[in-house]
Every structure is written in structure tokens, then in C-alpha cells.
C-alpha positions as CSV (number, residue, x, y, z in Angstrom):
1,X,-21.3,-19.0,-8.6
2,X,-23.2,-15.9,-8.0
3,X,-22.2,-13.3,-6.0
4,X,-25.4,-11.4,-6.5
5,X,-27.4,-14.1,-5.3
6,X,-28.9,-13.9,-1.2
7,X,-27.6,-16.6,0.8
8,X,-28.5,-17.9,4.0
9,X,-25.8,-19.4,6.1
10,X,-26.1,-23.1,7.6
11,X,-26.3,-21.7,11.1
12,X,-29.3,-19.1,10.2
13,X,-31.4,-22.2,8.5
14,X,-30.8,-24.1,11.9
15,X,-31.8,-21.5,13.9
16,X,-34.9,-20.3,11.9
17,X,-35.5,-24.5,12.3
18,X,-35.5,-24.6,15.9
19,X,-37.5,-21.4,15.8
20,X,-40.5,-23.0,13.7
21,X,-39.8,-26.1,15.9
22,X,-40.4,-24.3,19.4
23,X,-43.7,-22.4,18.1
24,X,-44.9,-25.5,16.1
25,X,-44.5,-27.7,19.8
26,X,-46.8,-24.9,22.0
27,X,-49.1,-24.7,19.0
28,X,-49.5,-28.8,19.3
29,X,-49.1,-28.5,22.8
30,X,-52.2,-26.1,22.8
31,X,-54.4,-28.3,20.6
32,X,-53.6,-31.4,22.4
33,X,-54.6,-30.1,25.4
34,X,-57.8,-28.9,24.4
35,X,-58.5,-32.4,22.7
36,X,-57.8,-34.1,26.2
37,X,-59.5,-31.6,28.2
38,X,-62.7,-32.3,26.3
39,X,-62.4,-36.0,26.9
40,X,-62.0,-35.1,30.0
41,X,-65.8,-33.5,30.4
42,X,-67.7,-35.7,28.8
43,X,-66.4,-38.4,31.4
44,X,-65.0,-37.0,34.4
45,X,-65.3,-39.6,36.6
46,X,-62.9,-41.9,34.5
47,X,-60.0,-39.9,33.6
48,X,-57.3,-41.6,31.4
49,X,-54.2,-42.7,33.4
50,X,-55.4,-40.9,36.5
51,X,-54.9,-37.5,34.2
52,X,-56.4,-34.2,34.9
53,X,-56.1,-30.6,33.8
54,X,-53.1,-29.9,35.8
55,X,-51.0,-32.8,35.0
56,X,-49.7,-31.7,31.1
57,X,-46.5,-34.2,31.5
58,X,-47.6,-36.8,28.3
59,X,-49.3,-33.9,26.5
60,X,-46.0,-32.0,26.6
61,X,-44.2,-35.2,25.4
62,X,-46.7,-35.9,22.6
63,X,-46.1,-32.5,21.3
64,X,-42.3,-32.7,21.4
65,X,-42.3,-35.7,19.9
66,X,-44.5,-34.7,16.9
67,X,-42.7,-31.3,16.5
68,X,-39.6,-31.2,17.6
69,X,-37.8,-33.5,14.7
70,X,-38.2,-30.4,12.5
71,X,-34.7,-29.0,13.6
72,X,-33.4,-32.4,12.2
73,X,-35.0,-32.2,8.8
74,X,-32.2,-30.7,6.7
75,X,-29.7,-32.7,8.1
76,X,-31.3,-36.1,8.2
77,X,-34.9,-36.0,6.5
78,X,-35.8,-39.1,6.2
79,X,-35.4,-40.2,10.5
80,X,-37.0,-36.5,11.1
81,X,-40.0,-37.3,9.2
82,X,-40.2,-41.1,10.9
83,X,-39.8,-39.6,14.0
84,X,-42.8,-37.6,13.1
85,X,-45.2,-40.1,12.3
86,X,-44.1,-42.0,15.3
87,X,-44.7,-38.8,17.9
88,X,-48.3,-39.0,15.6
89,X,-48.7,-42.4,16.8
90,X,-48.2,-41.5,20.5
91,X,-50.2,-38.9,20.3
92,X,-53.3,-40.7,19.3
93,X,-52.4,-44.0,21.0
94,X,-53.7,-45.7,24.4
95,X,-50.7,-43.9,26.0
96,X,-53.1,-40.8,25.9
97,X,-56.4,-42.0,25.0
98,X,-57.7,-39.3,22.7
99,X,-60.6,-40.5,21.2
100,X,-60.7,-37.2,19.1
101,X,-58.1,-37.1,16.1
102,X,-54.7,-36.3,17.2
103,X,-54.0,-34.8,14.2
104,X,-53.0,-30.9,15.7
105,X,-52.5,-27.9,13.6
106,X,-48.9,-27.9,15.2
107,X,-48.0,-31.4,14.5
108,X,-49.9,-32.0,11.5
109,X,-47.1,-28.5,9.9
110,X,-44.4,-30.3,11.6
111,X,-45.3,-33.4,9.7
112,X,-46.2,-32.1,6.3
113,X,-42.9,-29.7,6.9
114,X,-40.4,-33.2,7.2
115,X,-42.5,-34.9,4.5
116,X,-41.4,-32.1,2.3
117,X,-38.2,-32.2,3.2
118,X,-37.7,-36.0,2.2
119,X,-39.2,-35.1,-1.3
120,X,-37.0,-32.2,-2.0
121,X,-34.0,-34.2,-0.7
122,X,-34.3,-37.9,-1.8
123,X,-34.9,-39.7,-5.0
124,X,-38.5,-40.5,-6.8
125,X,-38.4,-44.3,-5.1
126,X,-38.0,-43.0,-1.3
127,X,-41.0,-39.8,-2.0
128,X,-43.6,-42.3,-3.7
129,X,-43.2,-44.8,-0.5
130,X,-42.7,-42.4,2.4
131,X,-45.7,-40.4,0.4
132,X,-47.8,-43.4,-0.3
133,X,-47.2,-44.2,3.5
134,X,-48.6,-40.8,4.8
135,X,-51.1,-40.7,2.7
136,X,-52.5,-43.9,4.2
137,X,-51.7,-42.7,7.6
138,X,-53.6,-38.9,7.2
139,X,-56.3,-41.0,5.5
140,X,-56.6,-43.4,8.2
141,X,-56.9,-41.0,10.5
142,X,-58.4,-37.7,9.2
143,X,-61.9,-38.7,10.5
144,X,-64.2,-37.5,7.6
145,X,-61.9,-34.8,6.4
146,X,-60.6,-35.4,2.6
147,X,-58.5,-32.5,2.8
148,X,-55.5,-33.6,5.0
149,X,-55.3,-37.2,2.7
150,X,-55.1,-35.2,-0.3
151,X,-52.0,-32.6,1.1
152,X,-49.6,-35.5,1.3
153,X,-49.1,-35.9,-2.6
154,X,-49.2,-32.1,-3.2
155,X,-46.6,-31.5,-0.7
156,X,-44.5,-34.0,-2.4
157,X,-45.4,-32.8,-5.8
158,X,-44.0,-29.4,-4.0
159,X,-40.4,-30.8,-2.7
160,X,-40.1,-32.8,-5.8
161,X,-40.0,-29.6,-7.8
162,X,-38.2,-27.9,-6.1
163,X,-35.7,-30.4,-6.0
164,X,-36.1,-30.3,-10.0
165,X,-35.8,-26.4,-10.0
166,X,-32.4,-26.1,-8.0
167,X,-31.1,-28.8,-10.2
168,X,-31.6,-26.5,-13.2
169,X,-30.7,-23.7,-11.3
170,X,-27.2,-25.5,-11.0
171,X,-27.1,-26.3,-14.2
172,X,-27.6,-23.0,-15.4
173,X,-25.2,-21.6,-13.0
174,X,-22.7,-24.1,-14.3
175,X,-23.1,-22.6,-18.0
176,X,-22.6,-19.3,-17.0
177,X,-19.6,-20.0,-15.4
178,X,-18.2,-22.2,-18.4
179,X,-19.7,-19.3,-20.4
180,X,-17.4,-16.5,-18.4
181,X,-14.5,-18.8,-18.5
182,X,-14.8,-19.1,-22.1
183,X,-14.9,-15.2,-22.2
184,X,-12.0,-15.1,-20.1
185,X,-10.0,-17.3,-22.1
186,X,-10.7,-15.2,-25.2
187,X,-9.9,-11.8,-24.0
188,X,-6.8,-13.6,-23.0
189,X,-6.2,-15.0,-26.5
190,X,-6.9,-10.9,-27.8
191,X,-4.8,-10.1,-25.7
192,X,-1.6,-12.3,-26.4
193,X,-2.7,-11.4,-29.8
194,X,-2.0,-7.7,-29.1
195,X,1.4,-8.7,-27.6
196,X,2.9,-11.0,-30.3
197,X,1.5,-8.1,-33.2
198,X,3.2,-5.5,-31.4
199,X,6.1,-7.1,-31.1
200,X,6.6,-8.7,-33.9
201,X,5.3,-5.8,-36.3
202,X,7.6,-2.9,-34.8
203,X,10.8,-5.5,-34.4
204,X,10.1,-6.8,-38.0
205,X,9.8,-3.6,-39.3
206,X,12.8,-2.4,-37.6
207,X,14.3,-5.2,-39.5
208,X,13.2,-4.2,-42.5
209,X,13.9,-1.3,-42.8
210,X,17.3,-1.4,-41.1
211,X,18.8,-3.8,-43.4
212,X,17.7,-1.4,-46.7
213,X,19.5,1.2,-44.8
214,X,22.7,-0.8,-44.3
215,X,22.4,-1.8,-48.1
216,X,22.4,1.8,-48.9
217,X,24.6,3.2,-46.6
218,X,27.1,0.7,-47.2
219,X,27.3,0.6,-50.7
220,X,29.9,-2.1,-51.1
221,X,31.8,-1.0,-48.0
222,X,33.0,-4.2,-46.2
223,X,33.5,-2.3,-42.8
224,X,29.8,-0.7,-42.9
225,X,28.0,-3.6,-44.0
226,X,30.0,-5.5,-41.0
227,X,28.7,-2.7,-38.4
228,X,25.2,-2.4,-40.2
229,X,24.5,-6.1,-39.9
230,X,25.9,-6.2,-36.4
231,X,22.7,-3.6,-35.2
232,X,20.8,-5.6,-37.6
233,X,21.5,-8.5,-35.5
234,X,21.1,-6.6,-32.2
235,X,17.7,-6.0,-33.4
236,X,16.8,-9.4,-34.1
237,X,18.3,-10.5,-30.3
238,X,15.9,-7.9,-28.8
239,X,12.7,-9.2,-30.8
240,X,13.7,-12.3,-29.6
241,X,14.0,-11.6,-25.9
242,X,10.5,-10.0,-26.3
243,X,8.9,-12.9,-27.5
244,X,10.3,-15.2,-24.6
245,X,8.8,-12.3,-22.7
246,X,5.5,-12.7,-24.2
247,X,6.0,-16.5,-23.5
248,X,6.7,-15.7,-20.0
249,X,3.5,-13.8,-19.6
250,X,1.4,-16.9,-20.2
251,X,3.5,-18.0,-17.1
252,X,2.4,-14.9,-15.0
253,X,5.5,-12.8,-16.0
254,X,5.0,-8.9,-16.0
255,X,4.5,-7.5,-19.4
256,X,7.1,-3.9,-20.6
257,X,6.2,-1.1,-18.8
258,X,7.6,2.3,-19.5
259,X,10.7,1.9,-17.5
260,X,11.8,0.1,-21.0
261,X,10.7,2.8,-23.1
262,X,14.4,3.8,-23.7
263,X,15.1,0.9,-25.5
264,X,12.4,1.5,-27.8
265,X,13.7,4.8,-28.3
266,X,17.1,3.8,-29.4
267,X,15.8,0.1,-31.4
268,X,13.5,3.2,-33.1
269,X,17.1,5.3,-33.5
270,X,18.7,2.7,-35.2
271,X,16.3,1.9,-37.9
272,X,17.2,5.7,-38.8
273,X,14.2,7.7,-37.1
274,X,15.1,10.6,-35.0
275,X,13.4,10.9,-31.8
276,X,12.6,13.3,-29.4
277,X,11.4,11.9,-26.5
278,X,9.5,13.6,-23.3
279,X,9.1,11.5,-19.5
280,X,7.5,9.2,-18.7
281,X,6.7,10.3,-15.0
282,X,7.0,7.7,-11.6
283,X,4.5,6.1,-10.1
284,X,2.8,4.5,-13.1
285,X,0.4,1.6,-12.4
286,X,1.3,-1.7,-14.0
287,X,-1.8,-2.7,-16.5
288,X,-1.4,1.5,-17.6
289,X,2.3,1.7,-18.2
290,X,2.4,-1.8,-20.1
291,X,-0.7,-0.3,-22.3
292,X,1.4,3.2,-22.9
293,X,4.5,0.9,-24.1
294,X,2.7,-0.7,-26.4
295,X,1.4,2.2,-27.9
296,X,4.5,4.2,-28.4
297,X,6.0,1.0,-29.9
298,X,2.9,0.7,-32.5
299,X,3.1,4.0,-33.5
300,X,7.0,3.7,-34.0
301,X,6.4,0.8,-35.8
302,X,4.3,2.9,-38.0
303,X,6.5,5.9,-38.7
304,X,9.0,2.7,-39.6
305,X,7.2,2.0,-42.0
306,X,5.4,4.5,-43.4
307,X,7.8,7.6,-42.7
308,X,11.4,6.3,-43.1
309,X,14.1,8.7,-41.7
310,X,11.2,11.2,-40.5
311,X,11.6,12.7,-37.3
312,X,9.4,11.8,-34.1
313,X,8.4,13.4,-31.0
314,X,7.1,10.9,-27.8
315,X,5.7,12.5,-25.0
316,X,4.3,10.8,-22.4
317,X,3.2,12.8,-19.3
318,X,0.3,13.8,-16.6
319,X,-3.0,15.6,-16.9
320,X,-4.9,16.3,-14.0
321,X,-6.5,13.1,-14.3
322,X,-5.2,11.4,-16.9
323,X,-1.8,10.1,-18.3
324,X,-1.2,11.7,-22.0
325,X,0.6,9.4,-24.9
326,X,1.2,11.4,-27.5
327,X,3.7,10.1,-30.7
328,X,3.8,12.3,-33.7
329,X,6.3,12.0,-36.5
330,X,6.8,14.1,-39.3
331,X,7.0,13.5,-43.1
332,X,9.4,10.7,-44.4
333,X,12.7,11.7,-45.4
334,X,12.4,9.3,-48.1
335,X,9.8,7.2,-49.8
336,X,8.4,4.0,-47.9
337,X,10.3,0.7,-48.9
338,X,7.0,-1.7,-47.3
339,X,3.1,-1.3,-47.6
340,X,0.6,-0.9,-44.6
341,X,-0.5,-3.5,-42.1
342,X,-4.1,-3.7,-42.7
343,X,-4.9,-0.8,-39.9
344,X,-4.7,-3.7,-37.4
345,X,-2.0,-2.1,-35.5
346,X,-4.2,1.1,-34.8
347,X,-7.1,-1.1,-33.6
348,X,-4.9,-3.0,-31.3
349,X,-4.0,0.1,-30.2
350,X,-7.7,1.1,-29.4
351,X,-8.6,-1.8,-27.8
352,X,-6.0,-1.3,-25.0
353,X,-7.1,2.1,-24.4
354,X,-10.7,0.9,-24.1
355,X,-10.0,-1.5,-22.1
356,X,-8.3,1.0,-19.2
357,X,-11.3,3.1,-19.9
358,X,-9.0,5.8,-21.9
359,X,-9.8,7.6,-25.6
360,X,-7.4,7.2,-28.7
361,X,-7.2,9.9,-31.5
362,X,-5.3,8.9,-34.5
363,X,-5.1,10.4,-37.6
364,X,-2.8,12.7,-40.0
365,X,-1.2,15.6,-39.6
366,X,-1.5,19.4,-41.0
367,X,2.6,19.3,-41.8
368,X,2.0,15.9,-43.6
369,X,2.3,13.6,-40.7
370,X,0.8,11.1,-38.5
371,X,0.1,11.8,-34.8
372,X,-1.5,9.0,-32.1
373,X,-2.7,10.7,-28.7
374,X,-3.7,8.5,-26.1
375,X,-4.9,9.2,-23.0
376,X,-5.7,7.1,-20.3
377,X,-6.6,7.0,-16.5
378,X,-4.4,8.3,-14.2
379,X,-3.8,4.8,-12.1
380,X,-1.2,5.8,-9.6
381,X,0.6,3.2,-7.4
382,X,0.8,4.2,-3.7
């Protein structure tokens, strides 16, 4: 789940295995023969099997035997630790005749090492009876030594929590993942949320305010109140093809960029604003143009509705490092025929721009206006 977490590949585990393996075998090797070699002075003239000093064949053997499973213990546990105890058993058997434990530094790690293996790896039933059976074994033959019988349970202790801590660990990482995909899924409900307000307020309005201009304008005149519904209509088909557009963004579609900002401009023109309009330059990024769309169409929508018949000036150009949206509109030409919104409009607009990482200023103007200036990072496509 975590990227910021250090992982070790499969191959680097098995080679830092064979590594531990290789040293673990000369260390055995090296106590083995020292255990031999002093059964070999205090009786000389009876070597075991006709060995001497020289002839390290079986010693090399027993040590590979007890050692060298521990390149298999990740992979197959369980037959790495039995092959363990049985490379103990040769070791100490009549094969080799040490009358001293056999129980080397090497081979006793490369025991402990698969025993801890099979605990972290296999279920409470198969640690207590592969632990219970070493624990015999290391008590049986430990000599006097209490230590080595009481390693075995700690060492399973040891896998068995750590077997318990990477299950929480994946638990844990499971919730974080539900928890970012629950994130994800509501920044993509604000999101739609954005889209369907802006749409819906600055078509609706349009609307609106349209049809009490016809009503006025037409004043009983059968030919103008024909022509006046007919953009009224116009209106509606284009708030409708931007919801199926909002629909089709759910299925991946691209959302309006400013390549459509003409057809704001003249839906705006036909609800009886008069606009000025400046750019928009090339090269826009995607996410940026789509975010300066929607703010030019939310604060059309509000010179709609709050400054009927006003006049408006949209400029949308470059800074050095920015792009600049900047919509101002004058007083209304006559009094506003629907209330406000609830200011959610101008927070929808600020959540876009803080989401590219850009600033909003919105507020009224000297001459009695309103004015939005956006401005937002400069996200050229190659």
C-alpha cells in the first residue's frame, strides 16, 4: 500500500539467506572440528572411523547439513527446520562419534533461525509441536546447560509475534487504503457537485431571466414572443447537453475547457448582458482551462442575476507565471427579478482555485459592481 515503506525484493532476502547460510556452515564447520579434534587427544590410538585431523569430509557434511537448510526457510519452513534437526542428529550420532555436545554455535543459529521461521509462518498447532519437539531435543542434549532448553519457546514467542504484528500491520494498511478511497470518492462527489451547480445555476438563471425579458420585450407581440421563446428554448437545449456532459464525465469524458468559452459568451448575450470579452490564450492545460470555464460561467451567472442588462468585461490571459481570470460587470441596468444563491456559487468557485493551487479575490466594485479575479498556475501543455 505504502510507497514510503523500504522494501526488500524476493531475490535480496535469498541472497542475504545464502549469505547467513555459507558463514553459519564454516562457523559449524569450525566448532565441529575442534569438538572432534579433542576427541581425538584424549584417545589417539582409537580414532573414530579411522578419522584424523586431515580428513574433514563427515565434519564438512555435518555442518552442511545442520546449516545449509537456512536458504530454504522462507520458502518451505517447516522441511528447513526438519532438515535441521536431522543434520543435528548426524552431527552428534555414531556416524561421527562426538562424545562432546554437537550442539555448535553455527548450527545451533541455523536451527533457532528455521525454528523461527516456522513460528512466524505457520499457525499456533504446528509452533506448539515443532516447539515442544525442540525443546525436548535442546534439552536432551544441552548437557547441563538450561539456557539453550529455554531459547526454543522464546524464539517462538518471537516468530509468533511477529507473525501477529504484520497481521495488524496489514490490517492497518488495509484501512488506510479504504480510508483514501473513501477520500477519493468524496472529493469526487465535491466535485460533480461543483459541475452540476455550475451548470445548472448559470443555465437556470439564464432561463430566468431570459423569459422576463421576452415577457417584457414582447409585450403581447405574437412574432417576439415566438423569437423570444425560441432562444429561450435554445437555452434550455444547451443546459441540457451540459448535463449529459457532466454525465459523461462520470464515464471519463473531458469536462469544458475554454475553447467553449464563446458559447458562454453569447448564452450570457442572450439573457441581455453585454460582454466584452478578452483571449483566452493557447496552450492551456486541461484541469486549468476547465477550472477558468467554470469560473467565468459562475460569475456570469451572477451578473444574471444580480445585475440584469449590466455590462461585463471577461478577460482571461497570461502573467508571467500565472494565468489571470478576471470577470467584472457593472451596475444593473435594471432591478434584479431573483434573490442570491446562498454565496455557494463563490465558494465553489474557491475551491477550484485552491485546488490548482491559485488565489480568488471577489468582492464589489468602486463604480457599484462586482468583480471575480482569479488567478491560477500557469500549467502549459507541451
Amino acid at each position: 500500500m505504502s510507497e514510503s515503506r523500504w522494501h526488500v525484493s524476493p531475490l535480496m532476502l535469498q541472497l542475504i539467506d545464502v549469505a547467513v547460510a555459507v558463514t553459519l556452515f564454516f562457523v559449524a564447520l569450525d566448532g565441529l572440528m575442534d569438538a572432534q579434534a579433542q576427541n581425538y587427544l584424549r584417545s589417539p590410538s582409537q580414532p573414530y572411523l579411522g578419522w584424523h585431523p586431515q580428513d574433514n569430509g563427515l565434519l564438512s557434511l555435518a555442518a552442511a547439513a545442520t546449516t545449509l537448510p537456512v536458504i530454504l526457510r522462507r520458502r518451505w519452513p517447516l522441511p528447513a527446520w526438519a532438515l535441521t534437526t536431522l543434520g543435528q542428529v548426524y552431527s552428534m550420532g555414531p556416524v561421527l562419534h562426538i562424545q562432546d555436545s554437537g550442539l555448535t554455535i553455527g548450527g545451533l543459529a541455523a536451527y533457532l533461525l528455521c525454528l523461527y521461521t516456522v513460528s512466524a509462518r505457520h499457525g499456533w498447532t504446528v509452533s506448539i509441536v515443532v516447539g515442544t519437539a525442540s525443546t525436548v531435543w535442546t534439552a536432551a542434549h544441552a548437557d547441563a546447560d538450561i539456557v539453550l532448553p529455554l531459547l526454543v519457546p522464546a524464539v517462538v514467542a518471537v516468530g509468533r509475534f511477529a507473525q501477529a504484528g504484520r497481521r495488524t500491520l496489514a490490517r492497518l494498511e488495509t484501512r488506510a487504503e479504504q480510508a483514501l478511497a473513501a477520500q477519493a470518492v468524496a472529493e469526487e462527489r465535491l466535485r460533480i457537485a461543483r459541475e452540476l451547480h455550475d451548470v445548472v445555476a448559470h443555465h437556470m438563471s439564464a432561463i430566468a431571466i431570459q423569459a422576463e425579458v421576452v415577457r417584457i420585450q414582447a409585450d403581447g407581440d405574437a412574432v417576439l414572443l415566438a423569437a423570444g421563446l425560441a432562444d429561450v428554448r435554445a437555452v434550455s437545449l444547451e443546459a441540457l447537453s451540459d448535463m449529459r456532459q457532466i454525465v459523461g464525465a462520470l464515464r471519463e469524458a473531458a469536462p469544458p475547457g475554454l475553447e467553449r468559452l464563446a458559447e458562454l459568451v453569447e448564452s450570457a448575450r442572450a439573457a441581455g448582458l453585454t460582454v466584452e470579452v478578452s483571449g483566452p490564450p493557447d496552450g492551456i492545460a486541461a484541469e486549468t482551462g476547465a477550472a477558468a470555464y467554470r469560473i467565468v460561467q459562475e460569475a456570469l451567472s451572477n451578473a444574471m442575476r444580480h445585475a440584469p442588462g449590466s455590462a461585463v468585461s471577461v478577460e482571461v490571459r497570461r502573467t508571467d507565471a500565472a494565468l489571470l481570470v478576471h470577470v467584472a460587470n457593472r451596475p444593473p441596468a435594471r432591478p434584479p427579478t431573483s434573490g442570491g444563491e446562498g454565496g455557494h456559487g463563490l465558494k465553489g468557485m474557491r475551491e477550484r482555485v485552491t485546488l490548482l493551487g491559485g488565489t480568488l479575490e471577489a468582492g464589489p466594485t468602486p463604480e457599484g459592481g462586482f468583480a471575480v479575479t482569479a488567478t491560477l498556475p500557469d500549467r502549459r501543455t507541451p
